[in-house]
Structures are given as C-alpha cells and as structure tokens.
N, C-alpha and C positions, 0 to 999 in steps of 0.2 A: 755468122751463119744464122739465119732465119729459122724461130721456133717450127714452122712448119719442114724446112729442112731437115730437122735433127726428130721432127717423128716419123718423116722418112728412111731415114737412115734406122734410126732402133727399130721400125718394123719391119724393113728387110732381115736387118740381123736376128731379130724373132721368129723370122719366119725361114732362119736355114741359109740366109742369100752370105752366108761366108763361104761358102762351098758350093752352093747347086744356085742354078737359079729360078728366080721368084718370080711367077705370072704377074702381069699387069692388074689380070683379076682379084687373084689372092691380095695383093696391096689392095687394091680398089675396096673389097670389103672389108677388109680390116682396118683401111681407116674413113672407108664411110665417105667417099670422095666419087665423084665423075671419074672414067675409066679416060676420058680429053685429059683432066686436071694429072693423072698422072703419068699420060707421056709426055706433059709439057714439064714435070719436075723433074723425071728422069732423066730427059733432055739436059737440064741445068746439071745435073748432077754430075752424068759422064761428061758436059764438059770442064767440070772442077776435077776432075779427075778420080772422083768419088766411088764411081759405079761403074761396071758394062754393062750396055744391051745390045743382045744379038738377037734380032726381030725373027718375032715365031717361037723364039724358045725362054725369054725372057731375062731377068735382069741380076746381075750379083754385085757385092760391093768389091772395089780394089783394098789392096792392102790398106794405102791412106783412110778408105773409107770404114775398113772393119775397124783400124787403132781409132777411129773419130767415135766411130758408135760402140765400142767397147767401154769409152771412158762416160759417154751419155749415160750408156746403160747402168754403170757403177754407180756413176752420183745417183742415178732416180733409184736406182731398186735398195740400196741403203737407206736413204729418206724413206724409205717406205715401210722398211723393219724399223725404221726410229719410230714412222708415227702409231705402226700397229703396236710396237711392243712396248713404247714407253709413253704413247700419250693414248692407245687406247682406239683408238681411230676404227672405224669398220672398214673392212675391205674394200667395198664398194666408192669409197670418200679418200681414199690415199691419194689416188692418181695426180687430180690439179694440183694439191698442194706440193707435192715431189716434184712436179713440173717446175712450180717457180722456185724451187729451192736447189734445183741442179744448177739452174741458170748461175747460181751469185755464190758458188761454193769452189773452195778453193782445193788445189793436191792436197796442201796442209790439212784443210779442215775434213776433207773427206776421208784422207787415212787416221785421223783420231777419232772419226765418227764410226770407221770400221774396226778398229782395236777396241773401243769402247763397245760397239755390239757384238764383238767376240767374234769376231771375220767370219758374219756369215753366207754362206756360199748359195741361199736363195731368199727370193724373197718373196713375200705373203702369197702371192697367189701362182709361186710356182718356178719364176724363170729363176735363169743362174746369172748371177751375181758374180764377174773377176775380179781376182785379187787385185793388189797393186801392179803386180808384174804382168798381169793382163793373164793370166792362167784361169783354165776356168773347165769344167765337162760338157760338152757337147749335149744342147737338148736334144730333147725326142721331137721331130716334126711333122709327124703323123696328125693329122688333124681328125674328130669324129667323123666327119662328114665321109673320110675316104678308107672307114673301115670296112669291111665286108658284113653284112646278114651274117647272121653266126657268129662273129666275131667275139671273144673275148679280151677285154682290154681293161687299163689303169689309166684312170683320169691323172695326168701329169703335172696340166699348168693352163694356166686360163690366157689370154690378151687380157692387157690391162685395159681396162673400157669400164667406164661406172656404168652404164646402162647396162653392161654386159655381166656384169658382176651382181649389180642385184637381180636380173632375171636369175641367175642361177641362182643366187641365196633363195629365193623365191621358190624356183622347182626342188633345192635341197639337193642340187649335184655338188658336191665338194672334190678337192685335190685329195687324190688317195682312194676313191673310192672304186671298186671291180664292177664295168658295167658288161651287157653281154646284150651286141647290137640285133633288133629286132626284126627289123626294115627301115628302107630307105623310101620314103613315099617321092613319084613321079613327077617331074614339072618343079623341081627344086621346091619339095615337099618339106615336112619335117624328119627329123631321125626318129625314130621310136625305139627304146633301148631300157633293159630291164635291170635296174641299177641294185647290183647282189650284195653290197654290201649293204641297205638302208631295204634290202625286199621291197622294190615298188615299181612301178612302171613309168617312165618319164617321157615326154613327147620335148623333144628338143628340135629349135626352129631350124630351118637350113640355115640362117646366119651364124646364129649360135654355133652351130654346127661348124663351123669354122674356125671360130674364134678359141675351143678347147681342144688342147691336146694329149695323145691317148700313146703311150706304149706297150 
C-alpha cells in the first residue's frame, strides 16, 4: 500500500468515515490535495475494497478498510507518545517522524512499545489511540468551523498537520481549552471565538477551522 494510501485511509477514519460518511471536501482540506486528486484515490480505494462512495453523499471505509486504518493509526499515534514523552519532541515535529516509523514497525514491537508507554489511549494532540484488540472510544467529529455563533465548546483534538500545529501554538489554542464561538465571517472567513479558558480573543482561519475538533 502506497504512503499516500494509508493517509487516506487515517484521514477518513479521523474524520468519522467508520460510521457516517466523509465529504470529498472535508478529505480535500484536510489533506491539502485537489478535490480531482481525490476522486481518483477514492476510485482506487473502492476498488481494493477499502471504502464506499455513494455520490452526493460521500465516502466511508469498509470493514477491511477500518481494521487497515486502525492498525495505521496505532503504530503512528504511539510513536508519537514515544517521541513527545520520551524524547522531548514538540508537537508540531512528531508527525514525519511517526510517519516513517509506522512504516518499518512490527505487531511485536508495537505492542512492547505500548506496555512500555503504559497503554495509552491518546495521543499528543488529541486522537484515540486502539488497543491491541482494536477497542478504542469513539471521537468527537464536530469540527470549529460547524459550531454555531453562541456556541460553547471543548477543544478535543487537532489533525495532525505541522503547519497546523504551530499555527495554533502560535495563536495559543490548546486541547482542553473552553472556547465560546463568536462569529463565523462570510465567504469562508475566519472563526472569531473567545477562548474562556486563557481570556482572550482568537481569530482562527476557515482552514484551521477544520482541522480542530470541538465537543
């Protein structure tokens, strides 16, 4: 399977597609790709047997495809609690390196990497992390972008994106924090959202705006 395969697949399953299904859009901005480039991988995909798509209402994975991106997700987001917790790593700089080290990691070595970091159930910036038996809770798939004016919400879990990661270290939004949405400006604007737990005002971009999710 082709690296850009398997970041198809984890970002359907990030974004919900075990259960409901995921706009062409929502893939398209979240991995930053031509909205062509991804009905031609979807294409591939339903025909491995991987995914459905039912045009107009978009795309989920098959069973094959969730147990394939279940086990993606496990190797990356453990390497991820190794390099933040034991080598120090910033958030922002996990991602590539988890990349090439899911690639070359075995069942063996990834469940001693998991009893060694104490079976944890998320990792740095938020998602969930399955056990070995593939058990796991259900994210939240509410994204900022699709709260309501008024809304009050909990920053959950970021997409793993470096670019996207230090913008937010940058405006100071973190997992965990209670934000309370202000407006949505027009013409796929920014979010403006007054983040209660740090008292301050944040203007977050419509992309951004996607990429975090809120329960």
């Amino acid at each position: 399977m082709t690296p850009m395969k398997e970041d198809y697949l984890k970002i359907i399953f990030e974004l919900g597609g075990t259960h409901k299904k995921v706009s062409n859009k929502q893939i398209a901005l979240s991995l930053n790709v031509a909205a062509g480039s991804v009905t031609e991988m979807i294409s591939k995909m339903t025909e491995e047997g991987l995914a459905v798509h039912v045009p107009y209402s978009g795309i989920s994975l098959t069973k094959k495809g969730v147990r394939a991106a279940e086990e993606l997700v496990r190797k990356h987001r453990l390497w991820e609690v190794f390099l933040v917790e034991k080598l120090g790593y910033s958030l922002a700089d996990i991602h590539d390196e988890a990349e090439q080290l899911e690639h070359v990691t075995s069942d063996r070595m990834i469940n001693a990497l998991d009893e060694m970091l104490g079976n944890p159930t998320h990792c740095p910036h938020g998602g969930i992390i399955p056990d070995r038996s593939g058990h796991y809770h259900e994210d939240s798939h509410q994204v900022l972008n699709d709260a309501k004016d008024g809304d009050i919400v909990t920053v959950d879990r970021f997409i793993d994106n470096h670019d996207l990661l230090t913008y937010l270290g940058e405006l100071k939004l973190d997992i965990g924090d209670q934000v309370k949405v202000l407006k949505h400006d027009p013409f796929e604007g920014p979010v403006t959202v007054q983040n209660l737990t740090d008292d301050t005002e944040l203007i977050v971009s419509y992309k951004a705006a996607h990429y975090v999710f809120v329960k």
